[in-house]
C-alpha positions as CSV (number, residue, x, y, z in Angstrom):
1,X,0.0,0.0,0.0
2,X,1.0,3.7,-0.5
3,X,2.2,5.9,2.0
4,X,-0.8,8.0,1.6
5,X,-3.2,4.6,1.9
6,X,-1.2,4.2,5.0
7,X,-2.0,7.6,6.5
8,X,-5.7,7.3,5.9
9,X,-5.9,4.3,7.8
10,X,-4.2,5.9,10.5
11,X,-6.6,8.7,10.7
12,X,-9.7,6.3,10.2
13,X,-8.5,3.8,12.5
14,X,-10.6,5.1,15.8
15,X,-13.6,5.3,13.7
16,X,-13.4,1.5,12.9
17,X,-11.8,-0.4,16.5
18,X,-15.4,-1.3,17.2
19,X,-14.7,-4.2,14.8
20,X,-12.3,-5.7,16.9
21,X,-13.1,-7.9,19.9
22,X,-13.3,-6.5,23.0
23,X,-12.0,-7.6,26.0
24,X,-15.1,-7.8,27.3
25,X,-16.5,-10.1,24.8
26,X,-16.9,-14.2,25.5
27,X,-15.1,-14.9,22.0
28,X,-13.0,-13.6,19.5
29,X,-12.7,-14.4,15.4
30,X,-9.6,-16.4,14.5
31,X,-8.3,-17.8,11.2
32,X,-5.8,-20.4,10.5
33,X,-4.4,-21.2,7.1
34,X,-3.4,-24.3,4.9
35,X,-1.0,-22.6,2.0
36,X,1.0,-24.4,-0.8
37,X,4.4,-21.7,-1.2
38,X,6.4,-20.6,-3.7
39,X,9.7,-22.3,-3.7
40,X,11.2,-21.4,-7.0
41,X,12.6,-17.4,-8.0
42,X,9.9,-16.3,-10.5
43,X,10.6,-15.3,-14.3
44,X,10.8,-11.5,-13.3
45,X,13.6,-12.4,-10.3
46,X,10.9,-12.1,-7.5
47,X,12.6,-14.3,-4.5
48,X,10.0,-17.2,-3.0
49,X,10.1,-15.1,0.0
50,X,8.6,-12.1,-1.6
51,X,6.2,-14.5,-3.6
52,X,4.8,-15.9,-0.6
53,X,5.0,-13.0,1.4
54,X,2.2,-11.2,-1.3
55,X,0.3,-14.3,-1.0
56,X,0.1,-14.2,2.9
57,X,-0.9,-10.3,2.2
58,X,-3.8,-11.8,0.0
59,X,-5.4,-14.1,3.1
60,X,-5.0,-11.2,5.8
61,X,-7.1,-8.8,2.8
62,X,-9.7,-11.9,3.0
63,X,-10.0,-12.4,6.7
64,X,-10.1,-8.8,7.1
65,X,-13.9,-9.0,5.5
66,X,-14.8,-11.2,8.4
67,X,-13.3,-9.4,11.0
68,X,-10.9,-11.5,11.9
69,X,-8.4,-10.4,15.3
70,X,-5.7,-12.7,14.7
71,X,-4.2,-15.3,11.8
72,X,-1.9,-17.6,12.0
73,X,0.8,-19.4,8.8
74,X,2.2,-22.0,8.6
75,X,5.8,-23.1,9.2
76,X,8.4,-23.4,6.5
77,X,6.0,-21.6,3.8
78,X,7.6,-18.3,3.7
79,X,11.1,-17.7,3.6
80,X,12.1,-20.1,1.6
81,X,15.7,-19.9,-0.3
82,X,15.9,-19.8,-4.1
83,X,19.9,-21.0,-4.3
84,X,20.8,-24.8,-4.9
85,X,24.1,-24.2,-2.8
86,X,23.6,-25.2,0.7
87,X,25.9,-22.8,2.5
88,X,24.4,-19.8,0.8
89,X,20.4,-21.3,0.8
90,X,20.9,-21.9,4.6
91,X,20.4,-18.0,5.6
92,X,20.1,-16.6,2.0
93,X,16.1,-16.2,2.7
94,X,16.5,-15.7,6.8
95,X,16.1,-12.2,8.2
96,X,17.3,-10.4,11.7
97,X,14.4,-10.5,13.8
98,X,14.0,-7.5,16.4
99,X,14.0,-8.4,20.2
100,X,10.0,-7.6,21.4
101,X,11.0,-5.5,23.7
102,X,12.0,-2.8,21.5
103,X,8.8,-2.6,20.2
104,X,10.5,-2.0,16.6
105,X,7.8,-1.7,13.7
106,X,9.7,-3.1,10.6
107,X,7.4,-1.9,8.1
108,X,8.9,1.6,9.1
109,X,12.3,0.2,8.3
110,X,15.2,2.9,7.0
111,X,16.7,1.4,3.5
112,X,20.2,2.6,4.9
113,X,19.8,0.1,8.3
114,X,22.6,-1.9,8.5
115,X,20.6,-4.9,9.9
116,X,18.1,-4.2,7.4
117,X,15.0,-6.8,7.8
118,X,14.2,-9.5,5.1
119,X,11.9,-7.7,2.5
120,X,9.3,-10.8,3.5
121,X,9.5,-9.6,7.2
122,X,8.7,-6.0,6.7
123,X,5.4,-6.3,4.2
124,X,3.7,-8.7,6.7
125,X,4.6,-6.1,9.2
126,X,3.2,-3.2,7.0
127,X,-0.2,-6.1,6.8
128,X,-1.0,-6.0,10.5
129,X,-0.8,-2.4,10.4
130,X,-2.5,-2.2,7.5
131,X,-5.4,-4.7,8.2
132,X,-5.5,-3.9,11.8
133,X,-4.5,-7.6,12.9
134,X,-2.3,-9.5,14.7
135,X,-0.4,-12.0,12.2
136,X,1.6,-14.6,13.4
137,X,4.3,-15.9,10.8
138,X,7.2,-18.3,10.9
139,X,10.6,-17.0,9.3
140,X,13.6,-18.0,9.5
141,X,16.0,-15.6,11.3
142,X,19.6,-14.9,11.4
143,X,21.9,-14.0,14.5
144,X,25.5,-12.6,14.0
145,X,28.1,-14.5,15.7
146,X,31.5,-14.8,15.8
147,X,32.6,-17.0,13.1
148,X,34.1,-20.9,13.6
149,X,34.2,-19.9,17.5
150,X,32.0,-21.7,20.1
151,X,29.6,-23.2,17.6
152,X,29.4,-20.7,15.3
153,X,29.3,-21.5,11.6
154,X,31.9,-20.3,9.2
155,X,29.0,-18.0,7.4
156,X,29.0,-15.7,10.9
157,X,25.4,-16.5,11.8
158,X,23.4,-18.8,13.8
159,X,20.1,-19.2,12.3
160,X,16.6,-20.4,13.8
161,X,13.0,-21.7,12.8
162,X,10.7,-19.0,14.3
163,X,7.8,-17.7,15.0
164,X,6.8,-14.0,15.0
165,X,3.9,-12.3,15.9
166,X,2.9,-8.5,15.3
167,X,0.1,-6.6,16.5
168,X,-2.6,-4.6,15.0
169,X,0.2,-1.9,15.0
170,X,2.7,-3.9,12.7
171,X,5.2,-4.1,16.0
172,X,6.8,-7.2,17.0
173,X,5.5,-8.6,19.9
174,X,6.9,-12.2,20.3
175,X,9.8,-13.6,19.0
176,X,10.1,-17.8,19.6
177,X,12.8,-19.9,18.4
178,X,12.1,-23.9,17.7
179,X,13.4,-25.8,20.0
180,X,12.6,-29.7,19.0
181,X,14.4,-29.4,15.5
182,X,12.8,-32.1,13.4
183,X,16.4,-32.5,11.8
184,X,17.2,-29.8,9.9
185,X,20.3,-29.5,9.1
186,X,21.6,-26.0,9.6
187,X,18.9,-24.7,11.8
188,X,20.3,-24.0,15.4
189,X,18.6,-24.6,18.4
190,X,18.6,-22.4,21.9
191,X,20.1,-23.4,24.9
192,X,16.6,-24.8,26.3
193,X,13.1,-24.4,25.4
194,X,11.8,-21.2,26.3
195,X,7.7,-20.8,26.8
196,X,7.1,-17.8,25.0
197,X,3.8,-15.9,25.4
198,X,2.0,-12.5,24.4
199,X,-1.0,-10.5,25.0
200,X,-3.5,-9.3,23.0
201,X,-5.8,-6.1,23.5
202,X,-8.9,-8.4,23.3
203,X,-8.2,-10.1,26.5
204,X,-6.4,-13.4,25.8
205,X,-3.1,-14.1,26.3
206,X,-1.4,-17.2,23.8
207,X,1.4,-19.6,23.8
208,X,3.3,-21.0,20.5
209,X,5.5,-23.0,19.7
210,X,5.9,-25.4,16.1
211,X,5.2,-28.7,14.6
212,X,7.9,-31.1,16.0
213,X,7.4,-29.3,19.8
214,X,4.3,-30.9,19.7
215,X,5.4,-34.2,20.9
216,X,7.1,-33.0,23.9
217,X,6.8,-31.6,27.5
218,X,8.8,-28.4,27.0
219,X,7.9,-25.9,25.8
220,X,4.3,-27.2,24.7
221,X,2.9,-29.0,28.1
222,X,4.8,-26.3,30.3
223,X,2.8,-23.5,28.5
224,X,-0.4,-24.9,29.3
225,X,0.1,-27.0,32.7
226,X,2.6,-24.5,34.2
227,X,1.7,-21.2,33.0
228,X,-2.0,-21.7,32.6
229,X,-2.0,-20.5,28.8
230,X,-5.8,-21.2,27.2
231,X,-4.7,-20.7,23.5
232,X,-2.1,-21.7,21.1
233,X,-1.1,-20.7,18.0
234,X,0.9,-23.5,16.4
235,X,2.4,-23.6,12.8
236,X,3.3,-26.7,11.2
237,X,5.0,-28.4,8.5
238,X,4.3,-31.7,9.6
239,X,5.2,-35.5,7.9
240,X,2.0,-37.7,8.2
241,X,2.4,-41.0,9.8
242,X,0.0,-43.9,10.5
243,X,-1.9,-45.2,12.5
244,X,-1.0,-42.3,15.3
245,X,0.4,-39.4,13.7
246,X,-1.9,-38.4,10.9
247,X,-2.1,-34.2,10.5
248,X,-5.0,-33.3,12.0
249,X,-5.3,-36.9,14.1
250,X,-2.1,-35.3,16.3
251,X,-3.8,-31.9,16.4
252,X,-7.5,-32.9,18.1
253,X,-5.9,-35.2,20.7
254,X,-3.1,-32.5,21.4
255,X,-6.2,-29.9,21.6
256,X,-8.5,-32.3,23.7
257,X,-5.7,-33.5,26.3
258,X,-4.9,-30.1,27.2
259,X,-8.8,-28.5,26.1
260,X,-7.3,-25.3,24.6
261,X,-7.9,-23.4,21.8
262,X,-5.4,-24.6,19.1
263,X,-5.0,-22.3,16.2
264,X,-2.9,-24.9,13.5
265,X,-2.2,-24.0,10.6
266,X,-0.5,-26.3,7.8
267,X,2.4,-26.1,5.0
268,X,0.4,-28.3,2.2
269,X,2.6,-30.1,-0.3
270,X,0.5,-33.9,-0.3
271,X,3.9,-35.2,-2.7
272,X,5.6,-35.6,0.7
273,X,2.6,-36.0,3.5
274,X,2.5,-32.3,4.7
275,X,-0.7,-30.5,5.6
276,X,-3.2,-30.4,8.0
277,X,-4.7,-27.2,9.4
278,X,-7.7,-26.4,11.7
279,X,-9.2,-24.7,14.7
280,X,-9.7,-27.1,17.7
281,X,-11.8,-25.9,20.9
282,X,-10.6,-27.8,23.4
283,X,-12.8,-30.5,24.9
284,X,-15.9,-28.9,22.5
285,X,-14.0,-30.7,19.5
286,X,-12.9,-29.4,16.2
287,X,-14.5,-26.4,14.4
288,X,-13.3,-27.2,11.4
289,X,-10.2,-29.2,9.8
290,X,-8.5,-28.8,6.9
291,X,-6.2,-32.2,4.6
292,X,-6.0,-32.2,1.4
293,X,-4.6,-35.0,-1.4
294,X,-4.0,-31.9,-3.4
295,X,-2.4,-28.6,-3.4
296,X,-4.5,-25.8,-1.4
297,X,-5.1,-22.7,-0.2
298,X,-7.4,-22.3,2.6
299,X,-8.7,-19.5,4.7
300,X,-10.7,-20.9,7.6
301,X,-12.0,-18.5,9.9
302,X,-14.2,-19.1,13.0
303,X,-15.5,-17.5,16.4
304,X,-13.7,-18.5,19.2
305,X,-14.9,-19.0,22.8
306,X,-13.0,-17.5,25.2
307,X,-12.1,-19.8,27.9
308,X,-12.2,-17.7,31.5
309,X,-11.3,-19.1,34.9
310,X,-11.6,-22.6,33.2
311,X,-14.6,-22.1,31.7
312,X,-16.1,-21.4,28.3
313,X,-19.7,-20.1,27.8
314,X,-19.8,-20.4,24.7
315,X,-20.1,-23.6,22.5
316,X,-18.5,-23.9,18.5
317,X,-21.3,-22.1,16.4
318,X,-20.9,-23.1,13.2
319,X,-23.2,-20.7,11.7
320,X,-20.0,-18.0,11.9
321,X,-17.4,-20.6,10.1
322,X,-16.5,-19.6,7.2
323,X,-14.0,-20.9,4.5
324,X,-12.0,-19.9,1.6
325,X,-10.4,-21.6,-1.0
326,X,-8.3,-19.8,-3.0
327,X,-8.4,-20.6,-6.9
328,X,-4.9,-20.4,-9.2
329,X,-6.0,-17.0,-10.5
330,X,-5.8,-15.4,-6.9
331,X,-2.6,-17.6,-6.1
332,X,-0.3,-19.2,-8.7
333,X,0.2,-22.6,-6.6
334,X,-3.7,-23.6,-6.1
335,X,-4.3,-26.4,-8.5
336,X,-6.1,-25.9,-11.5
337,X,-9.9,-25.7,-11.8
338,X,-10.3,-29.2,-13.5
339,X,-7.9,-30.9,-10.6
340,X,-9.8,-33.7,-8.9
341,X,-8.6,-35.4,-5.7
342,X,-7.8,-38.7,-5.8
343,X,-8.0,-39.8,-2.3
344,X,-4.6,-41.0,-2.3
345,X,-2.1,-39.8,0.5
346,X,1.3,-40.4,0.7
347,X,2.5,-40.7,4.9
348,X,4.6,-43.1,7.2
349,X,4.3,-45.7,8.8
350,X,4.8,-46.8,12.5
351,X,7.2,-50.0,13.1
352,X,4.5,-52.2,15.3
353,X,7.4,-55.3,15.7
354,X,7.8,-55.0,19.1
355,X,4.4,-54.5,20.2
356,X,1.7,-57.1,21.5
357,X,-0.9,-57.4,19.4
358,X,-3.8,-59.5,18.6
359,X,-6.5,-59.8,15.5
360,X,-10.1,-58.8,16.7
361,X,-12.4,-62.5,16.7
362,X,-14.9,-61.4,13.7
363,X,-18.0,-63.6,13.4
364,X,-18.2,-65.5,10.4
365,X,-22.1,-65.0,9.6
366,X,-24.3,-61.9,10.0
367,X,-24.2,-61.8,13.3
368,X,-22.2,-60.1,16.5
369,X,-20.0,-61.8,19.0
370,X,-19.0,-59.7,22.6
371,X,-15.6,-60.5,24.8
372,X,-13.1,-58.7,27.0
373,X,-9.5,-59.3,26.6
374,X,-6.7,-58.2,28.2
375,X,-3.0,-57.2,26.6
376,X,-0.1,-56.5,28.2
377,X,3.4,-55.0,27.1
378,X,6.0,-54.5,29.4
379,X,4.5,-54.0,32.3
380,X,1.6,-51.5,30.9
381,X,-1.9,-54.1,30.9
382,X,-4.8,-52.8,28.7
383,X,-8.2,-53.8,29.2
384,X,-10.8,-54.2,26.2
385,X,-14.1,-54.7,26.3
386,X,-15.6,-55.6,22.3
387,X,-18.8,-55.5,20.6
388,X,-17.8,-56.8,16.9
389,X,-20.3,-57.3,14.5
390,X,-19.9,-59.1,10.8
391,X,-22.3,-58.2,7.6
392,X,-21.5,-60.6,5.1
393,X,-24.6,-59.4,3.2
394,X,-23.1,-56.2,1.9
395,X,-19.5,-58.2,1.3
396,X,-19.1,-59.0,-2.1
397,X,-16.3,-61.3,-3.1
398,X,-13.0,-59.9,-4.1
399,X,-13.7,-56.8,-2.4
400,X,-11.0,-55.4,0.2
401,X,-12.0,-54.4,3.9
402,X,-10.0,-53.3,6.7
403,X,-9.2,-56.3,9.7
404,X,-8.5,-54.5,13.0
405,X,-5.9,-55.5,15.9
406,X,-6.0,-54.7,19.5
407,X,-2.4,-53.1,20.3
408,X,-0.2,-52.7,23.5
409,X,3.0,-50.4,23.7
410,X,4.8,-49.1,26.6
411,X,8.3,-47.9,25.4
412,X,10.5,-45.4,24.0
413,X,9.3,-44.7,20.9
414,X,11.0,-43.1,17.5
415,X,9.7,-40.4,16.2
416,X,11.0,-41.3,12.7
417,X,14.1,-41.2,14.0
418,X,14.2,-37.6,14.7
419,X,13.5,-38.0,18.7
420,X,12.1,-40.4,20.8
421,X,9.7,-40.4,23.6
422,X,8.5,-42.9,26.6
423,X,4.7,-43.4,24.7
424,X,2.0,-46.0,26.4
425,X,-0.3,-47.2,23.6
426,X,-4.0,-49.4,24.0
427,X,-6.6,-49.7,21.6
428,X,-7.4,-50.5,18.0
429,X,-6.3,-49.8,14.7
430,X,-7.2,-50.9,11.3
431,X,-4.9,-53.4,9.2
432,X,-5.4,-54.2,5.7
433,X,-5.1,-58.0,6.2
434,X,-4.5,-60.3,9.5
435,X,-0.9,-59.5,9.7
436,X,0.3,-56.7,11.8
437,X,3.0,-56.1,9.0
438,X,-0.1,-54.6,7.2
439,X,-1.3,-51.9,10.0
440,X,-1.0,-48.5,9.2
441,X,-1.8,-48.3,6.1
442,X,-5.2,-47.4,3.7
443,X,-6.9,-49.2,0.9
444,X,-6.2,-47.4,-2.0
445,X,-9.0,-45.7,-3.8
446,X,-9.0,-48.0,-6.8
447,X,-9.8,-50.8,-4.8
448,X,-13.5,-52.1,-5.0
449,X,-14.0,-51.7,-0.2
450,X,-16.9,-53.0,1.6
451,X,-17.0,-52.3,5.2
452,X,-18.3,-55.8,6.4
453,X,-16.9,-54.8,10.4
454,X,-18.7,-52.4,12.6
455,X,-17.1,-52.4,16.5
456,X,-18.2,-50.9,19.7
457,X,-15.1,-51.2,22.3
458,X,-13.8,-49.6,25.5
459,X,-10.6,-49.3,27.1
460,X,-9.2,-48.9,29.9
461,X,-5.2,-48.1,30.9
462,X,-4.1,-47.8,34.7
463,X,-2.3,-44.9,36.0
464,X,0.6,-44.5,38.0
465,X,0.6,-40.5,39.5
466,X,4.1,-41.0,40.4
467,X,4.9,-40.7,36.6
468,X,4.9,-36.8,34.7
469,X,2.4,-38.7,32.2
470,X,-0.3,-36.9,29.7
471,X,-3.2,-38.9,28.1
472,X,-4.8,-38.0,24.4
473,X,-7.5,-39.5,22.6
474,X,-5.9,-40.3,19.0
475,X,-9.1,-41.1,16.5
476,X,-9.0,-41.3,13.0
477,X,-12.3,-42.5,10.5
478,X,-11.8,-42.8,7.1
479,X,-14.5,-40.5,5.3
480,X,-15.2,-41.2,2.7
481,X,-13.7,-42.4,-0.8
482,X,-11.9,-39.4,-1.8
483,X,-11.7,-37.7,1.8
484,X,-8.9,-37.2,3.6
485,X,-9.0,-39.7,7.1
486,X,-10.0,-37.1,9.7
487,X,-10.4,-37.5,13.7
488,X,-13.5,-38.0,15.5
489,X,-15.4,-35.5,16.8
490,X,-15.8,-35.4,20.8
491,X,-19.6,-36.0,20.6
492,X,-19.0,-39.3,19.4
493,X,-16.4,-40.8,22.1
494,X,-15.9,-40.5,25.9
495,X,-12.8,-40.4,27.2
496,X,-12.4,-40.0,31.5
497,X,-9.7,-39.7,33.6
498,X,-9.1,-40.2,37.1
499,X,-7.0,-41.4,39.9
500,X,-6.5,-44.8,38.7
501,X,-7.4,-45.1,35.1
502,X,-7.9,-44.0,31.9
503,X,-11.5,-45.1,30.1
504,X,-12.1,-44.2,26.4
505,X,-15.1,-45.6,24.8
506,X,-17.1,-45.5,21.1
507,X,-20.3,-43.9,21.5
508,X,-21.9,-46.6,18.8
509,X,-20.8,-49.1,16.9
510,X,-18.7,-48.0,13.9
511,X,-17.8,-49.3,10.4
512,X,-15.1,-46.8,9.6
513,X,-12.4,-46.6,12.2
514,X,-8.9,-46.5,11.3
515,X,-7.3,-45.3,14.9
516,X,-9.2,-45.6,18.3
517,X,-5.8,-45.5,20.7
518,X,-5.1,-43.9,24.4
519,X,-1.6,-42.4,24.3
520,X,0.1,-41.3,27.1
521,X,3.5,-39.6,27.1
522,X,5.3,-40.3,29.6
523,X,7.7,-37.3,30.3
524,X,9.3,-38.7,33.5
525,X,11.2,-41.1,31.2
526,X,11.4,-39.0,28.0
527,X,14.0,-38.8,25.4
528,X,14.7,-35.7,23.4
529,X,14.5,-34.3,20.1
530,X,17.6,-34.8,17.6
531,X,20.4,-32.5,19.0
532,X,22.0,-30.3,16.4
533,X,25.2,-32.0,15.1
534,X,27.7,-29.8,16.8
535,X,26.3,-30.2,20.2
536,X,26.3,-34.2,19.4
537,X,30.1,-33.4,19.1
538,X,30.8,-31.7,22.1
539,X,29.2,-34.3,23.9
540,X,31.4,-37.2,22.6
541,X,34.6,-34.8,23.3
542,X,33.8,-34.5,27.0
543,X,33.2,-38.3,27.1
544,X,36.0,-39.0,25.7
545,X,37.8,-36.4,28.0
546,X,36.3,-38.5,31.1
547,X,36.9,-41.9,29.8
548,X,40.7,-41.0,29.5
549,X,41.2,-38.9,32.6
550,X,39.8,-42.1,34.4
């Protein structure tokens, strides 16, 4: 926008605040995004940072219409690098990121600064100020060090994976740096996770952090356990994986465990598994979700209830969602108009060998059999109780159907090989034969299914207090032929927790379950995210140090 545009809005601004939420108010209007960047340097020389940053400019104009007080993008979808060398692609497209408590505006940048701001950095700056909205980003950031000394890369800088956020005023307001790097290589890492928070002027205060934090204590558990944070915005570029770690499958029991409201939003690129975006309510279930087999563009936008000493008095009305798609005329990486999906998503999968298993007893006429059964895996004993019913009327032969296994798990597990955790697993998942070898995966849409199997069943896990432990309900249905495999809604499981146990439960029988599993994470016994390569080697030297001073 012009200077002059600029000014305007300035003067007009008091005349239009009564379209943001007031403190006062039991809700607020939040919007989440699932965006497909730029990666490549356009014809005319534009950078992929400057492409995507014009894009992001394009969903802020759009929520604007509805009023929105704060969006969050994704991770790893802006500043993107253009050069095929990795020394100079690994902070060619990073910017210095001001401290928050300078309040610095970088919109209002001088062209002679000598720590000028990434051009990416300053638009979406000049946005919230333009737009009147807090924008959260993710961007890549650069820190001047002193070269080859104390970890410090030959280039001079250390760079991070972080998230941003400005205010309606275009200042920045929060500055967090990833601290569970899912590998990448050339990213740096701080000393320890630090919970990072800010406030907003319509009464509600929000924690971040990004994708791989997700599956650890610090800083994700701390922000809500420990400093009693009710909302989090969360950007993600995540790697599906089945039967537990499917996008939006992660993001619900995440949202439900902790019952905040979790503002997600998803880099999209389905070639290697990445999307996922929605808006989650806590305990009240999702709003709306957001995967996609193709590449997309989404705006979602929905009212939020505030949630005040504990409680919300609000429920999800869906009458003020609203969603966006973006065609390839408004943004150049939307597929085209003719694109169809094809139901086929590329993802993971989960190594099951060491966990006890056993194949669910299905009747072999029209008809239902009940039992309890009980599995155990080192030490951890699941209880099941099973409903399973068999209709061989609608099976045709030579179609495919999902089997389903009962599972057990209680040790560390990989996080495909980037971490590893102390995870507790009971319940179900579907297999796409009676070996375990085949759990985890999906019929392919080509294949002529019946769903033959409908199950009611009920867990129950045992807990031990003594142990810093945090149970989620993981669900995923499959719905629907060319649908991406989305979670269950709350309405239609329980889950309790108490003292001594865990109980999840179907609400009815069901013919389309593909994950019905308690987790708990176990952070007394945790492991830890992949530690940056340098830090790996400092560690061997002072073993190495001990070993021969002994």
């Amino acid at each position: 926008m012009t200077l002059l545009w600029r000014i305007i809005l300035v003067i007009l601004c008091p005349l239009v605040t009564y379209q943001h939420s007031l403190p006062s108010l039991p809700s607020y209007i939040g919007a989440v995004v699932e965006y497909t960047p730029v990666t490549k340097k356009s014809e005319d020389g534009r950078s992929p940072g400057d492409a995507n940053a014009d894009n992001y400019l394009k969903f802020i104009k759009k929520a604007k219409e509805r009023l929105v007080d704060i969006i969050v993008f994704p991770e790893s979808s802006l500043s993107l690098p253009s050069s095929d060398n990795k020394t100079i692609a690994r902070s060619e497209a990073a910017s210095y990121i001001p401290d928050p408590k300078d309040n610095v505006v970088p919109c209002h940048q001088k062209q002679d600064d000598p720590k000028k701001f990434a051009s990416s950095l300053a638009k979406l700056s000049c946005g919230a100020l333009d737009y009147q909205m807090y924008v959260v980003i993710n961007h890549r950031e650069k820190v001047d060090c002193q070269a080859n000394t104390d970890g410090c890369p030959a280039d001079g800088f250390l760079i991070y994976n972080t998230h941003v956020t400005f205010d309606r005023k275009g200042r920045v307001i929060s500055r967090y740096r990833k601290y569970n790097l899912f590998g990448e290589l050339g990213t740096n890492r701080t000393a320890w996770a630090e919970p990072t928070v800010f406030d907003t002027d319509f009464g509600v205060r929000f924690g971040q952090f990004i994708c791989f934090d997700i599956l650890f204590e610090s800083p994700a558990v701390n922000l809500t356990r420990d400093l009693g944070v009710t909302d989090i915005v969360y950007s993600v570029h995540w790697y599906s994986e089945l039967p537990y770690a499917f996008n939006n499958e992660v993001q619900a029991a995440w949202a439900y465990a902790t019952d905040t409201n979790f503002l997600v939003s998803g880099h999209n690129n389905p070639v290697t598994g990445s999307g996922g975006s929605g808006i989650f309510i806590g305990r009240q279930g999702h709003a709306h979700t957001v995967s996609r087999d193709l590449p997309a563009n989404v705006l979602v936008v929905s009212e939020i209830p505030k949630k005040i000493n504990g409680k919300r008095t609000l429920a999800i009305d869906r009458s003020k969602l609203y969603t966006y798609e973006f065609d390839r005329s408004e943004i150049s990486t939307s597929p085209e108009a003719t694109a169809q999906p094809s139901g086929h998503y590329f993802y993971r999968t989960t190594d099951l060998s060491n966990y006890t298993s056993e194949l669910i007893v299905t009747p072999e006429k029209n008809d239902e059999t009940h039992y309890s059964k009980r599995l155990c895996n080192h030490g951890l004993c699941c209880d099941f109780e099973l409903r399973v019913g068999f209709s061989k009327s609608i099976f045709e032969p030579g179609s495919a159907y999902y089997r389903y296994r009962l599972v057990a798990f209680n040790d560390q597990m990989s996080f495909a090989g980037r971490g590893s955790g102390r995870t507790q697993i009971c319940g179900v998942i579907a297999c796409l034969n009676e070996t375990i070898d085949s759990c985890g995966r999906l019929l392919e849409p080509s294949e002529k299914m019946a769903l033959p199997i409908k199950l009611e069943v009920d867990i129950k896990v045992p807990i031990n207090r003594d142990e810093r432990t945090v149970f989620l309900p993981v669900t995923l249905q499959r719905s629907g032929p060319v649908s991406s495999p989305l979670p269950l809604n709350v309405s239609e499981f329980k889950f309790v927790e108490d003292n001594e146990r865990v109980e999840m439960g179907l609400r009815k029988a069901r013919d389309d379950l593909l994950t019905f599993v308690v987790i708990g994470r176990n952070f007394g016994r945790n492991g830890a995210a992949g530690l940056p390569i340098f830090s790996v080697v400092i560690v061997l030297m002072v073993l190495a140090s001990l070993v021969l001073a002994y």
